[in-house]
Structures are given as C-alpha cells and as structure tokens.
C-alpha positions as CSV (number, residue, x, y, z in Angstrom):
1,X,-7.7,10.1,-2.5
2,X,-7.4,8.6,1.1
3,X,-4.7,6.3,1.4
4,X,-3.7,4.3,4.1
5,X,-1.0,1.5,5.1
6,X,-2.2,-2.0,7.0
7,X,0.5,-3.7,8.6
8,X,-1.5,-7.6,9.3
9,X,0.7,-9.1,11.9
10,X,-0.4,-12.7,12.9
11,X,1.8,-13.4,16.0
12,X,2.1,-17.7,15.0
13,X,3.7,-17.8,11.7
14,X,4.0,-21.9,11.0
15,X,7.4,-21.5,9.7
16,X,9.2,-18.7,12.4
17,X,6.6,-18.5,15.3
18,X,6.9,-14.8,17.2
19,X,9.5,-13.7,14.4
20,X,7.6,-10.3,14.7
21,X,8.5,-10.2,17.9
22,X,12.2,-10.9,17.3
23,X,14.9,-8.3,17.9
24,X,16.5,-6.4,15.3
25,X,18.5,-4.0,16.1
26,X,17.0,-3.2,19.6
27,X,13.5,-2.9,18.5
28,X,10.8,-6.0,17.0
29,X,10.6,-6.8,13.7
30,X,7.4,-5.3,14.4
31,X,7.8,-2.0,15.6
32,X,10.6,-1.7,12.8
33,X,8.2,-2.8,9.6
34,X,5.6,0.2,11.1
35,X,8.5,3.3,11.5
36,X,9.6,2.1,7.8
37,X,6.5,2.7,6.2
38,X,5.9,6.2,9.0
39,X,8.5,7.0,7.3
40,X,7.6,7.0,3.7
41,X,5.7,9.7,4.5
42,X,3.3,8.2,1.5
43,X,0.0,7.3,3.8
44,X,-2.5,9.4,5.6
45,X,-2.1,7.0,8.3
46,X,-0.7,3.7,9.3
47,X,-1.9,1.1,11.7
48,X,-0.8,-2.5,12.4
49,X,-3.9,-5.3,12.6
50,X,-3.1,-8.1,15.1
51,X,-4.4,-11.3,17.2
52,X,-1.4,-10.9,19.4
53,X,-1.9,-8.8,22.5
54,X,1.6,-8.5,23.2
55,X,2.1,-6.9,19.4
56,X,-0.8,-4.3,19.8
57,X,0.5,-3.3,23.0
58,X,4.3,-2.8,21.5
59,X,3.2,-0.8,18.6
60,X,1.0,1.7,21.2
61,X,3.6,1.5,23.8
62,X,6.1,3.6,20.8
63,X,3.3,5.9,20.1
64,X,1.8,3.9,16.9
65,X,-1.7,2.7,15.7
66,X,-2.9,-0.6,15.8
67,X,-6.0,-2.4,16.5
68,X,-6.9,-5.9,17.4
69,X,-9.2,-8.3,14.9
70,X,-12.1,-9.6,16.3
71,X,-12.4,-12.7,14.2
72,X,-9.8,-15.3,13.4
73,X,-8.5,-14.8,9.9
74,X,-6.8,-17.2,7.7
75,X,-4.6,-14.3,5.7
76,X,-3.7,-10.8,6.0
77,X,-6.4,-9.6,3.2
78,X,-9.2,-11.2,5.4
79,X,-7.7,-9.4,8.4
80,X,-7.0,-5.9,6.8
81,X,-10.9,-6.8,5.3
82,X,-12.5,-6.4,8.8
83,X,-10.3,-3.3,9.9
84,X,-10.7,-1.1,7.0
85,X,-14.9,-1.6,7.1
86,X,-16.2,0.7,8.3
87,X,-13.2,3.2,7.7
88,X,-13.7,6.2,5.3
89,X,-10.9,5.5,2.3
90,X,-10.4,5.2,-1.0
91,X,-7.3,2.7,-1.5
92,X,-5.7,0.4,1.4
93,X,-1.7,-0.6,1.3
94,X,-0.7,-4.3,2.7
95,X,2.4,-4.1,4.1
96,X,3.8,-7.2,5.0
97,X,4.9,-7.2,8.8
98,X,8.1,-9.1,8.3
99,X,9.4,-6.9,5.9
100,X,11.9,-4.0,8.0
101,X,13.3,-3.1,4.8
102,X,10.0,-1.6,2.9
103,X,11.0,1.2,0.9
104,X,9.2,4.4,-0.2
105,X,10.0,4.0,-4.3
106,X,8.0,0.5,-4.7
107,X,5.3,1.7,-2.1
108,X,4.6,5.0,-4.4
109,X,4.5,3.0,-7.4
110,X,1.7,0.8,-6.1
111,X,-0.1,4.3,-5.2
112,X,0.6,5.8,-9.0
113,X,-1.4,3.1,-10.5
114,X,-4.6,4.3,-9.1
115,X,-3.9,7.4,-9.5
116,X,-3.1,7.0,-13.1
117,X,-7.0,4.5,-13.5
118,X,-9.3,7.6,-14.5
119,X,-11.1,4.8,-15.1
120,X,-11.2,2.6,-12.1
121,X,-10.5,-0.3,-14.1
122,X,-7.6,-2.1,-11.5
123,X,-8.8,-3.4,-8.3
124,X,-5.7,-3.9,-7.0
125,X,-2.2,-3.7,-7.8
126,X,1.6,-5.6,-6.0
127,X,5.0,-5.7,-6.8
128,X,7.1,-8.4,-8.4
129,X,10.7,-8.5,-9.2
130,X,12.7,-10.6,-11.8
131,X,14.5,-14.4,-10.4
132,X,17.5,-16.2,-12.0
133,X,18.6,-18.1,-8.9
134,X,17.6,-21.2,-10.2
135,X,17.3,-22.6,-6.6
136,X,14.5,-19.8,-5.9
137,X,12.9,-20.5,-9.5
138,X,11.9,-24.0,-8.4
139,X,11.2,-23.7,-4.9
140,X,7.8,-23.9,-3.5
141,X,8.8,-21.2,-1.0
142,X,8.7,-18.7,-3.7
143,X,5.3,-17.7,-5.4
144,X,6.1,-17.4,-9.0
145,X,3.2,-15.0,-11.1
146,X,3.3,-14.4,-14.8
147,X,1.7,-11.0,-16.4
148,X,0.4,-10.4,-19.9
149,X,1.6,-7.4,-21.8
150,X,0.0,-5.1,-20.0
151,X,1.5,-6.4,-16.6
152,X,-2.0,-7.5,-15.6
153,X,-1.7,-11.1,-13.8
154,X,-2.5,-14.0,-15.5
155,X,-1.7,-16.6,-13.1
156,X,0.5,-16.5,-9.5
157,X,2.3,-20.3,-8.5
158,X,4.3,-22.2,-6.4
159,X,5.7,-24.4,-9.6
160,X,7.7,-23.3,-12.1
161,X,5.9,-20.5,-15.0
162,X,6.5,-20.9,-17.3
163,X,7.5,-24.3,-17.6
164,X,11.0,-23.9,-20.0
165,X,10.3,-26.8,-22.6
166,X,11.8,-25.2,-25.2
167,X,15.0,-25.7,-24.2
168,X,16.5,-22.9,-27.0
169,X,14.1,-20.5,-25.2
170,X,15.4,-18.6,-21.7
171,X,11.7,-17.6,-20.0
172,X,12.1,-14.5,-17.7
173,X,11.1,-15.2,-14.3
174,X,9.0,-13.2,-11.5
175,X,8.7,-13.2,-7.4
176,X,5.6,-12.2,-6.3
177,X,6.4,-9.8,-3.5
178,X,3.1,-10.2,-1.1
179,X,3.0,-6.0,-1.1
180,X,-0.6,-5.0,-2.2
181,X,-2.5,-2.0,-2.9
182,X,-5.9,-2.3,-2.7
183,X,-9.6,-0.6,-3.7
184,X,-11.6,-0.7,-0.4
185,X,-14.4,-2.2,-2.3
186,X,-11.8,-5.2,-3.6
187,X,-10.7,-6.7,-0.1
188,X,-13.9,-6.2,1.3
189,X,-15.3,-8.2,-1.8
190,X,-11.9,-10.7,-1.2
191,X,-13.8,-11.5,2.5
192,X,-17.1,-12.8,1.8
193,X,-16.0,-14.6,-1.6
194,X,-15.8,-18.5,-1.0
195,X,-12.6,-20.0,-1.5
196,X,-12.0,-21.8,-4.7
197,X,-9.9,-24.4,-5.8
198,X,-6.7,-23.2,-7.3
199,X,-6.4,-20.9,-3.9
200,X,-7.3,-24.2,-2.1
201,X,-4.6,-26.1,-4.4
202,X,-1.6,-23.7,-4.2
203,X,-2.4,-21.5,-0.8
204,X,-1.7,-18.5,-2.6
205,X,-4.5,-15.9,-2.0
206,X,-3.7,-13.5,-4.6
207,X,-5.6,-16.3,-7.0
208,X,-8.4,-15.9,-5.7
209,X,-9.0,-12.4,-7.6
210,X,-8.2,-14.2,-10.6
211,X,-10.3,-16.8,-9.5
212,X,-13.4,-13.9,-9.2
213,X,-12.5,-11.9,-12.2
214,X,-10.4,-9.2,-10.4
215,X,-7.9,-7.8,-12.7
216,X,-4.6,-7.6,-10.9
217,X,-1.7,-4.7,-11.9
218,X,1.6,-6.0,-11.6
219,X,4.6,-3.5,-11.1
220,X,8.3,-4.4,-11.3
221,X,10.9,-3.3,-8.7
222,X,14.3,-4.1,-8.2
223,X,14.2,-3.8,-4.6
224,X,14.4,-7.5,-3.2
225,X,14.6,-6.6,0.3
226,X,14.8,-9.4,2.7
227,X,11.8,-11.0,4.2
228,X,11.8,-12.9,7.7
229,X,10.6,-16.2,7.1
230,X,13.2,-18.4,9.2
231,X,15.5,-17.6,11.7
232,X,18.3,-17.6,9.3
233,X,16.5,-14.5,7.8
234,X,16.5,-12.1,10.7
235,X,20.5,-12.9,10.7
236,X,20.0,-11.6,7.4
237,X,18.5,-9.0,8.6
238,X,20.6,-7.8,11.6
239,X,23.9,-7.9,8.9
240,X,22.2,-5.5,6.3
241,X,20.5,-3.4,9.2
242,X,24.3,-2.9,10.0
C-alpha cells in the first residue's frame, strides 16, 4: 500500500493571514508542520501543496517536496485533489499546515484503518477527540461531528450535537480534528462533486461525503495539539515548543 502525506498550505488564511509563514522557534510554521510528519517516518513521501510562492520556495530551500497548484481551490481536499492525480498511490494523508505539533500515534491510526478494510468499505477516515470546555462546545469556531456505534460519521457541525434537552442526560462531545486519510479514488471524487447545501450552510467540507454517500471512519485520540488559527495561538505554540 502506497501512502503518502499532503501538507495543503494556502498562504491567506481569513482569520491569521501568512500564519504559515510565522516564526516558531526559528523556522515557519511551515517548514515545522512538514519535518513533523518527516519525522513520523509513516509515509513513502511527503510534499506540501501551495499558491504561495514564497511557501514552495521555503520548503525546497530546507531540502523538502512541494509543488504549486495550478487552479485556485476553495479547501485543502480540492487542492490535495489536483496534486495527487496523476500520482501512483493507494491512500493520501491531509495534514493540516498549521498544526507543528502532529504526532506519529494519531497519524498511524488513520493508516490502520485501511489497512484493517479487506474490504474497501471506508473511503476515508479523521481524528476527533472528546470536549467539555463548555466555551469550545458552543462555539462556532469548533466543528463538532457525532458517530454511530461503529465510529462511522453521521453528521459534522458548527452548533451544538447533540443538542442536551434532556437536562438529566450529560451527551459526550467530539472535535473534529481536520486530519484526514483518504482513498485516492475519494478526494478525486470530492473535486468534481457539486457542492450541496448543508456544506454551503455550515462551510464544513467533510459534509459533503456525507452529503454523496461516502462513509466516513472516525478515530478518537487524545492528542489535542494546538492549531494556529490566531496570533494568540502561535504564542501558544512558541510556550509548548519550549
């Protein structure tokens, strides 16, 4: 089985524009995200799929991979889509860009389901982990998904789900960590399918595999890490990396 890591890196993020670029201990959020999942040891190789010039050229500068889209994307499955086309593999790994912190254990769970489907049943599979800040529960900020017995995803959201009206009842809640593992077959698919309107509604692109039929394998971690989404973040970031 060929397995590779995609590292999408769009250089505007609306929220932290150029936070890829950012310095963290003495080397871009960037160029940090790619040695991490190098260093897994997991992939038969790793490249990073920009827009940004000045992001290709760090990551080739250090000795990486990368290669620049030719289209404009609206998400990283779109982006890793076009890069992985015409590539000769069996199952692609989205590792998110602003995430320094990636560790090997949840990356090699993502891998074992695959290798566990004899018969290819999963199309893709990502990571949640359990919430009980109630701040993070209700904020929009924070993609909420629940799972049916099975861990298969029923529904991913910005609200709160489950909705706790049975006030004698305490729901357990999940983060959708955006870390995927993908079937090339499934994010080429994701590409050319129109965009419906609960991914319209909630801007949340893992819904539209639900949306087409695509069954989803959820796998629990405990590993939070800390994503770079703000500036407070990569402060965050430059404490732990301490």
């Amino acid at each position: 089985m060929n397995i590779i890591a995609m590292i999408p890196a769009r250089y505007a993020a609306s929220r932290f524009p150029g936070k890829l670029m950012q310095d963290l201990a003495g080397k871009p959020v960037i160029l940090r995200t790619y040695e991490a999942a190098i260093a897994t040891e997991l992939f038969d190789d790793v490249y990073v799929v920009t827009d940004s010039a000045l992001i290709y050229d760090t990551i080739t500068t250090h000795g990486g991979k990368a290669m620049m889209s030719v289209e404009e994307h609206e998400c990283g499955s779109d982006r890793i889509a076009e890069a992985v086309a015409n590539m000769d593999i069996d199952i692609v790994v989205n590792v998110q860009g602003d995430e320094p912190f990636t560790d090997k254990e949840s990356l090699a769970s993502l891998i074992q389901v695959f290798q566990k489907d004899k018969g290819r049943e999963i199309d893709l599979a990502s990571l949640m982990t359990q919430i009980t800040e109630t701040e993070d529960i209700h904020s929009p900020n924070t993609v909420k998904v629940i799972v049916d017995q099975q861990n298969f995803a029923l529904y991913f959201s910005r609200s709160v789900i489950p909705y706790p009206r049975a006030k004698d009842k305490t729901p357990t809640y999940y983060k959708h960590k955006g870390v995927y593992a993908f079937r090339k077959q499934a994010v080429i698919d994701f590409k050319h399918l129109p965009i419906l309107p609960l991914e319209a509604a909630e801007k949340i692109e893992a819904i539209r595999y639900l949306e087409y039929g695509k069954k989803i394998k959820m796998v629990e971690t405990q590993v939070t890490g800390i994503e770079i989404d703000t500036p407070e973040d990569l402060e965050k970031a430059k404490a732990a990396w301490k």
